[in-house]
Phi, psi and omega in degrees: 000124175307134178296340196284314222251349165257334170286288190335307178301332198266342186279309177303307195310326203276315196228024182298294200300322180311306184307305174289325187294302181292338173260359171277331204287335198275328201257340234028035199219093203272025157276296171327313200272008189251318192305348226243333177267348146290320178288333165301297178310334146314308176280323182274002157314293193294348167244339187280351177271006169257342188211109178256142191289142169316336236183114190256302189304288184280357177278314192300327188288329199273326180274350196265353148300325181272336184281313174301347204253290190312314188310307205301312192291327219268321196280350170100009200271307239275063169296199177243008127307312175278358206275007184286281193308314166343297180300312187312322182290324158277354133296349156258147166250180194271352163310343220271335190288115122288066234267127191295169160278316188302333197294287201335277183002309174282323184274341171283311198276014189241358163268352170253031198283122169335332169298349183250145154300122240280313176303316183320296170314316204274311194277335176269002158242052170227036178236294189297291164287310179287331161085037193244153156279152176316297189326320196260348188291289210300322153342262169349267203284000180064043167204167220260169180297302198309331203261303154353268179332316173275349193274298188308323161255030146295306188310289153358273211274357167257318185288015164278313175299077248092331183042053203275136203270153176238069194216156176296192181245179202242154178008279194279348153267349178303317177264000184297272181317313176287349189283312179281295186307333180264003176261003171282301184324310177283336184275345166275352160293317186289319166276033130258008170274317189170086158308153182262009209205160180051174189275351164298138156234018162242116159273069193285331196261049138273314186257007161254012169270315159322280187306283183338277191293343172290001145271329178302291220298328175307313188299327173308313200243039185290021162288299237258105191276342169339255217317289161324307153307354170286311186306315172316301184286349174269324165257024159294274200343292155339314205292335187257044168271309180327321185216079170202332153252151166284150197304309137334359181062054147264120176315081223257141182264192208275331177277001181246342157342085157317074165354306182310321199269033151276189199237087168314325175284327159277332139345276171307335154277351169305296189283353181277340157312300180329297194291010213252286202302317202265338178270329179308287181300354147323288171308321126328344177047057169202154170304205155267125198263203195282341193260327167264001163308295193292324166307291147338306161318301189310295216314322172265028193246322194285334202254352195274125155304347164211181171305303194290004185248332203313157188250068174273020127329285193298342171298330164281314179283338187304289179325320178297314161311292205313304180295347174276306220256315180234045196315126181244158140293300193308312186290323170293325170300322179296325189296313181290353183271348181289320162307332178300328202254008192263323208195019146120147166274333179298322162276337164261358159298269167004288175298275185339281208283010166282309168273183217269147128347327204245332194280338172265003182328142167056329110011107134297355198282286191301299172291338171278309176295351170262289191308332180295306188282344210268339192280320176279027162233358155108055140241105198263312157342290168303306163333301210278342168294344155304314168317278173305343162246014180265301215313308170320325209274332190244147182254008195257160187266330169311288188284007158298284213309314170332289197317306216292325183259339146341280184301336180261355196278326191265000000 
């Protein structure tokens, strides 16, 4: 690899969303500016091995302006609005770049706009914000580039078709949007937590693809303690890869987990978020809110010397608050399995067969946590058919295996 072709990678990973970001504000239209910022990284394979710019970041931004300008002419667009914005785009140099934060704001909240399908959203903002290739996306995610590829430009063509503004939302829509950017953010943390798909059933570069962007957006929005609190609850999580599969990716759970092999220092940078997150909302004179509730939990599981030291009293009321505030099927399964483990399993059975069925359609959740409770009060028989029908139910092969020797161990 050529040095012109390792600052090209490190400058896009590092500073691509800034880039795409400055060229949607200037055009509005962040298909045009994504597009336009790959035809740069293109012209600089090809000119940076004769030179590399002083300023890697604004040259790529002043040509991926000048590339927009040429898009605008060639399609013929070139109204006298845009023949407006032009002059402007053409009349900056690249001394000129600044690249804003407020921009970053704007490119998260228009790669998560509600006008997109939640796959859509995922994939244009690890395209976009994250600064990943069709290649490393497609990695990631257990599909193919071509499947990539489309996704990302269906997305393009509806927020052109839609004519979605490349601007933050407003008041009265800020938290409904930050509510969707930080569960796009989780949902890609969550499939490197337990994939759902392929034979791993830990994804670590998915899920430090996750934390990495749930620091930008924290870093963006440091009013806003959500966001700090995500980051939190993803590297409580985080701390426990180590000793959460056997070296073959057999899935080891939380109770059989050698503690020592968590990764205690991101622990500890975990509660120093947590308190980050509860003084922002402090200040604000508001509670805590679902990610920091869930954090909180992740926190007493990270700090409990075994399962049986664990405070699964205070683990039950966080879920009971959590469940007021943020009503779940899922969240009501996790409160009963902490009552089981708080005050007995035969009352959390009890809490189990209470929730609806249908809210688990196709869900491994439901028959695993029932099959789980039904062996400790010694209906083994129902158990292992519970078991045996969660198993059926996961595609990932790692956590099959789990169940499938559950159901045969009774």
């Amino acid at each position: 690899m050529t040095d012109a072709r390792r600052t090209i990678e490190a400058v896009w990973r590092i500073e691509g969303a800034r880039i795409v970001a400055s060229v949607a504000k200037a055009t509005g239209d962040l298909g045009l500016a994504e597009d336009v910022a790959q035809e740069a990284v293109v012209e600089a394979l090809a000119s940076w091995d004769r030179e590399i710019p002083a300023n890697p970041g604004a040259w790529l931004t002043a040509v991926a302006k000048r590339r927009a300008v040429d898009a605008w002419r060639r399609s013929g667009r070139l109204d006298d609005r845009h023949a407006a914005i032009a002059l402007t785009l053409d009349e900056a140099t690249a001394d000129e770049w600044q690249p804003i934060d407020d921009d970053i704001v704007r490119l998260v909240f228009t790669a998560c706009n509600p006008a997109l399908s939640r796959e859509s959203q995922v994939a244009l903002t690890l395209r976009v914000v994250a600064g990943l290739t069709t290649e490393e996306i497609a990695r990631m995610l257990l599909t193919t580039v071509s499947t990539v590829q489309a996704r990302i430009t269906r997305a393009k063509k509806t927020l052109a078709a839609a004519r979605v503004p490349f601007e933050t939302p407003g008041p009265g829509d800020w938290a409904a949007r930050l509510t969707a950017v930080l569960g796009v953010v989780y949902l890609v943390f969550t499939e490197g937590y337990a994939a759902t798909g392929g034979e791993r059933w830990v994804r670590p570069d998915l899920a430090d693809e996750a934390i990495r962007l749930g620091r930008v957006v924290a870093s963006l929005l440091p009013r806003e303690p959500e966001p700090l609190a995500l980051v939190a609850l993803m590297e409580f999580q985080r701390s426990r890869f180590a000793a959460r599969e056997t070296p073959d990716g057999t899935p080891i759970l939380l109770a059989d987990q050698d503690r020592r092999r968590w990764d205690h220092g991101q622990i500890v940078r975990a509660v120093s978020v947590l308190r980050r997150a509860d003084a922002v909302a402090a200040a604000r004179r508001t509670a805590r809110g679902p990610y920091a509730l869930q954090a909180a939990i992740a926190e007493c599981h990270a700090i409990a010397p075994s399962v049986e030291a664990t405070d699964w009293a205070r683990i039950v009321l966080l879920y009971e608050t959590l469940g007021r505030i943020a009503p779940n099927p899922v969240v009501d399964l996790n409160h009963a399995v902490a009552v089981s483990m708080a005050t007995g399993p035969a009352e959390a059975l009890a809490l189990v067969e209470e929730i609806d069925d249908a809210a688990f359609r196709g869900s491994y959740l439901l028959p695993s946590v029932r099959g789980e409770l039904l062996a400790r009060v010694g209906r083994l028989d129902e158990a292992r058919s519970e078991l045996r029908a969660a198993a059926s139910l996961v595609r990932s092969a790692a956590q099959r295996s789990v169940l499938e020797a559950k159901a045969d161990r009774l």
